[in-house]
VONU-695535 format. One line per 10 residues: for each residue x, y, z of C-alpha. Coordinates in steps of 0.25 Angstrom, whole numbers. Example, Ala and Ser with C-alpha at 12.3 -4.5 7.8 and 13.67 -1.06 7.14 Angstrom:
2
49,-18,31 | 55,-4,29
//
This chain:
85
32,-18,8 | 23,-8,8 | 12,-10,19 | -3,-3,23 | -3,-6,38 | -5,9,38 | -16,9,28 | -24,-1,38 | -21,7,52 | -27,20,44
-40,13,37 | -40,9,53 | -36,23,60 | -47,29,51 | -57,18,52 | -60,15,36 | -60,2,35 | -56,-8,22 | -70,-10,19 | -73,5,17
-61,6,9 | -68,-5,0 | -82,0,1 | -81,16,3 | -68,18,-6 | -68,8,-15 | -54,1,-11 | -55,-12,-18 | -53,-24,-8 | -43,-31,-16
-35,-17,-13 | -38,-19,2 | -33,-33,3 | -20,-29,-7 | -17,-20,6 | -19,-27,18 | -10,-37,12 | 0,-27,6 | 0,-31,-8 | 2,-19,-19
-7,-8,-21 | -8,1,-32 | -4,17,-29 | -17,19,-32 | -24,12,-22 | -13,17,-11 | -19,32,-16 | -32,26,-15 | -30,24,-1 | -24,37,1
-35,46,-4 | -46,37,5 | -38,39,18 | -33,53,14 | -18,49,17 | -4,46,11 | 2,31,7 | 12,32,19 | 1,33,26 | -7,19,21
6,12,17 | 21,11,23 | 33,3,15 | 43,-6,22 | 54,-13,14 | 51,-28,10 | 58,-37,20 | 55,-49,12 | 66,-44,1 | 75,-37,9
86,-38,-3 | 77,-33,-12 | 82,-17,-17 | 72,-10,-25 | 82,1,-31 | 90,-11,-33 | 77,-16,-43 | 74,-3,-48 | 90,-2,-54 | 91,-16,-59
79,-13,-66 | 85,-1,-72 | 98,-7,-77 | 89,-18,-84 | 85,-5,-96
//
């Protein structure tokens, strides 16, 4: 699950709010809400982000494994899918 707690404590540390990301940079709000409720975002908004607050991904978004599916093993997926051609 990939979350942007880190995004929010850095809008926060460097007082830009999500209204001036809407208004000043031209953020759509439909993106704003896709991240304050952790829903996927396309690599171009995430680079959006990036070039407005002049930073990296890691420092917006951090990754931890998906509890809810703990059985679940992506290489596992990605070989299945393979031996299917």
């Amino acid at each position: 699950m990939i979350t942007y707690d880190k995004l929010w404590a850095l809008l926060k540390e460097r007082r830009i709010s999500q209204y001036s990301l809407t208004t000043r940079y031209g953020l759509p709000r439909s993106q704003i809400y896709r991240l304050h409720h952790e829903c996927w975002i396309s690599t171009r908004t995430i680079n959006r982000l990036c070039a407005i607050l002049n930073c990296q991904p890691s420092d917006i978004m951090e990754y931890y494994p998906d509890s809810s599916n703990p059985g679940r093993n992506p290489s596992r997926l990605y070989l299945s899918s393979k031996e299917i051609l």
